[in-house]
N, C-alpha and C positions, 0 to 999 in steps of 0.2 A: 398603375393600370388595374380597371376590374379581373379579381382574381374569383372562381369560383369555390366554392368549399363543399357544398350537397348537392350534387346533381341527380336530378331523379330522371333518368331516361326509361321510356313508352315503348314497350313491344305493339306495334298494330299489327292483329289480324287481319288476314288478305293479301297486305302489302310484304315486299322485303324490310324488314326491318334492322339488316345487316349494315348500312351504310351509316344510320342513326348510332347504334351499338359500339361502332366502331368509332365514330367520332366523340360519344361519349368517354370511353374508353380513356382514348389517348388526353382528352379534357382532362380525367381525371387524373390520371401520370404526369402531366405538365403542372395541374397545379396542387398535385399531393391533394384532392380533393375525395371528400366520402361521395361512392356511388351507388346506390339502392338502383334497380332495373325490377320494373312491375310488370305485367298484363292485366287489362282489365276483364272479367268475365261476366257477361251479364248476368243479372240475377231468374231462374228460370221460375217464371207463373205458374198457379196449380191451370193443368185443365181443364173441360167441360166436364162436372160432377167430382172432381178433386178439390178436398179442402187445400187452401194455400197451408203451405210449410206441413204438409204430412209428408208419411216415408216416402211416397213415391216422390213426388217431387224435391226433396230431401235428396233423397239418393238420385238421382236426376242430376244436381247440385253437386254434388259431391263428388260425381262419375265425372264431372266438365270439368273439375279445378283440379281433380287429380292426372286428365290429360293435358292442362295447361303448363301443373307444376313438372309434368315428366319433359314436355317441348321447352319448355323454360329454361329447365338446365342442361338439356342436351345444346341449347342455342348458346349458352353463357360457359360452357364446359372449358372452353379455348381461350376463354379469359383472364381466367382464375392467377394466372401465373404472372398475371399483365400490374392485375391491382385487385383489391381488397371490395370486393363487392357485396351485395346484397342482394336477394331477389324476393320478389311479394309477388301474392296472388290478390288482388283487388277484386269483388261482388259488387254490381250493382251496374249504374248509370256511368259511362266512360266518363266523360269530365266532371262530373261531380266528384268523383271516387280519386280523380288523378289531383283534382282542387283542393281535397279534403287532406289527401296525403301530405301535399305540401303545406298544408298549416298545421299537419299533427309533427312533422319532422322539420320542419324550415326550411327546406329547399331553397334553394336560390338561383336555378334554374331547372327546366322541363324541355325535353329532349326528345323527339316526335318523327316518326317520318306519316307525315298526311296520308289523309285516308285516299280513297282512291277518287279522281275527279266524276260528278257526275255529268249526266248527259248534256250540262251547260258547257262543261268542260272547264267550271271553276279549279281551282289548285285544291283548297282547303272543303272539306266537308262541315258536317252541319257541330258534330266536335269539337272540329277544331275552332272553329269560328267563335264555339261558347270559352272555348279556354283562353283566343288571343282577347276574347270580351272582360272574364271573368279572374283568367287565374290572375295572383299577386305578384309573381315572379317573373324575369321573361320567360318567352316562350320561342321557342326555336322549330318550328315545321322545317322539318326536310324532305324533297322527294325521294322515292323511291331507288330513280336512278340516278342518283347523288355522287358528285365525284369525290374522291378521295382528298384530293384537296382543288381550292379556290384559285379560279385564275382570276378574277374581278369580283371587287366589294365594292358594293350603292351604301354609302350611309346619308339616310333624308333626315337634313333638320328643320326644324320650323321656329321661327323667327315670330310668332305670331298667335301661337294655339292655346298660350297660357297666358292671363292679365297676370299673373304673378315671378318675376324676374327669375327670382331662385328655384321656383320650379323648372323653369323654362333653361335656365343656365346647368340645372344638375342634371336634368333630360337627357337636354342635346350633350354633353361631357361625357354623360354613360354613352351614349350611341356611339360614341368618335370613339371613344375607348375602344369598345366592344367592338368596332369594325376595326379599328384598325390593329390590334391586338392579334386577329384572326388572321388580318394579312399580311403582319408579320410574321404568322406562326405556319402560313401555307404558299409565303413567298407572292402572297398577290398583288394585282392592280388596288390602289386604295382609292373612291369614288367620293366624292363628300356631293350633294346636291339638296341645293335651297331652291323652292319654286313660287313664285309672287305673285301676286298680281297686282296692279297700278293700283292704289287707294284711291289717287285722287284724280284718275284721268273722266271714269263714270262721273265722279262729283260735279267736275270743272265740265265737261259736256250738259249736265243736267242744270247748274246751278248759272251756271259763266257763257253763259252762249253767246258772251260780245268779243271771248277769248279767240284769239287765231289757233288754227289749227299748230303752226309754229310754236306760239306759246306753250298750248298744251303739250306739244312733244317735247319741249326743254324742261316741264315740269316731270315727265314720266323718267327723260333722259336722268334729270336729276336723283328721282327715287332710286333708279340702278343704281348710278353708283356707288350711294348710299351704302343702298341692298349687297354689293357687290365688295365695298370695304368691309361692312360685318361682318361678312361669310370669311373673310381672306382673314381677319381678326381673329376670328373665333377660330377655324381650324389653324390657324397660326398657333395658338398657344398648347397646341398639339406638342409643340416644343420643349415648352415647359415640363409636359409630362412624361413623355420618353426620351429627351435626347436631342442633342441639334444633331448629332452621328446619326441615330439611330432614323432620327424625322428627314433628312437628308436620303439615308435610303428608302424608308418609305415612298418620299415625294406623292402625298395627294395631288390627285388631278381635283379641280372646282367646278363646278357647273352650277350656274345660276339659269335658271329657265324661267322667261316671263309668260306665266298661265296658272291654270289652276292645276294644284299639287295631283287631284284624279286625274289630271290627261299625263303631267308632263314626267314625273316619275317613274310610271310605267311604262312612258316612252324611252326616257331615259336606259332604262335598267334592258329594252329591249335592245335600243341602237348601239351598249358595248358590250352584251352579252353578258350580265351580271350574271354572277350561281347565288348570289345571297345579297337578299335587299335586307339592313338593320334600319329600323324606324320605330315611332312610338304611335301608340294606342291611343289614343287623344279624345275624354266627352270632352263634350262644348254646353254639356245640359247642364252639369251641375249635380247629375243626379247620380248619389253613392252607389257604386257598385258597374254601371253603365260605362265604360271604358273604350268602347270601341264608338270612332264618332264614323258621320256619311262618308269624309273625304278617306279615313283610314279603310273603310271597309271599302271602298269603292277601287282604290291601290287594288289590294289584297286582290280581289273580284278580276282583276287585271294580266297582275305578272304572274310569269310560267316558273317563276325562278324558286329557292328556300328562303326561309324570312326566320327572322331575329327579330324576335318584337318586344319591348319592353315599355312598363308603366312607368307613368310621373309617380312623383315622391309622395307620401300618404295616401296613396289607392287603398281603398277594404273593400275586399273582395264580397258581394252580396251571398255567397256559399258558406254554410256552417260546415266543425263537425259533424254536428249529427244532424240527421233526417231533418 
């Protein structure tokens, strides 16, 4: 099972950031893993008739990260005893600075709790959006009022978002891990859902128009079950990986939904009351660095719930070290 090793968990300003904290926390205790905890502080502009980077603005700078670093450790004081932490004071752009860190240290997860909705009443802020886009490692948004632990876990696979198998195979394998891992670890509901649409039912209407209506439905009927053995397949070898004991008390529930993945998963996640949707970040462009595709941000734009979201295998992130 994925086991983490460098978690870097996100203090946000505004929000409680206590529930993220805390679940990094005990992440780290379960899997003896290194935890570094940042804040990011933006970087303060000179004024009207201020050169940038003189004293005033200097000390400007200086006065904000020194009240950052005093709330920092009063906020991590009660941890200390838990596990072996770290704390940093980040400058500059929030997700460039949170993206940068984990390629100077190798993080291998990022620990968040979302900015605050705006007046759309989206989950995720304009941050977060750049890091489920940008960063290299998963990414874990939590809300604010996050519960301590998970009564139900959604993990979305797709059958469908990668021409290449082995991406597509190590993918969907991290997501099953990763949810199901979590509700082992907080006694949850474990969800697995695949969402399709007929290939060839549009074809056969457009191209076969001397097909009976009959016809056609034996051919969608047939795609199900198809669709419907793969899915029972694949989280079948769930097996493999923890246990016939352990997968036994798990018992995934399966849902195949025939629609598109932006209506049916968010439906989904709404009608059992998911706390955490895990799913992947998926371009369809082709184009290095672009990560998040219509149908994944479209999800996202959707549930009220925390999200897990992790990259297919060779993602590079379009964000340098430096400037």
């Amino acid at each position: 099972m994925k086991r983490f090793t460098n978690i870097l968990c996100v203090i946000t300003p505004g929000v409680d950031s206590k529930p993220a904290l805390e679940r990094a926390v005990t992440l780290a205790e379960n899997n003896q893993a290194k935890l570094v905890v940042v804040a990011v502080v933006e970087r303060i502009k000179a004024g009207i008739g201020l050169p940038a980077g003189g004293p005033v603005s200097d000390d400007l700078q200086a006065a904000v990260i020194r009240t950052r670093e005093s709330e920092l450790a009063a906020l991590l004081q009660p941890y200390h005893e838990r596990v072996d932490l770290q704390d940093k004071i980040l400058v500059g752009t929030p997700f460039l600075e949170i993206i940068r860190e984990v390629l100077r240290s190798g993080h291998d997860l990022v620990i968040k709790t979302a900015e605050k909705p705006d007046w759309q009443r989206r989950l995720f802020g304009s941050d977060d959006m750049h890091l489920l886009r940008k960063c290299p490692c998963p990414v874990w948004l939590m809300r604010s009022e996050e519960k301590p632990n998970y009564r139900r876990i959604l993990a979305a696979v797709d059958f469908d978002a990668w021409p290449d198998e082995g991406q597509e195979e190590a993918t969907n394998r991290l997501i099953l891990e990763l949810a199901s891992s979590l509700a082992l670890s907080d006694f949850a509901e474990l969800h697995v859902v695949h969402a399709w649409v007929p290939i060839a039912e549009s074809a056969m209407r457009v191209f076969g128009s001397d097909l009976s209506e009959d016809a056609i439905a034996a051919n969608v009927e047939r795609e199900r079950r198809e669709r419907q053995a793969r899915l029972e397949r694949f989280v079948g070898r769930l097996r493999e990986w923890i246990g016939e004991e352990t997968y036994g008390y798990l018992s995934p529930q399966i849902h195949l939904r025939q629609g598109s993945a932006r209506k049916e998963i968010p439906a989904l996640a709404g009608e059992i009351g998911a706390d955490l949707v895990v799913m992947g970040t998926v371009a369809r462009t082709g184009i290095p660095g672009f990560i998040i595709g219509n149908t994944a941000e479209a999800i996202l734009s959707q549930i009220d719930c925390s999200v897990l979201a992790v990259k297919p295998e060779g993602f590079t992130t379009p964000v340098t070290v430096e400037d």
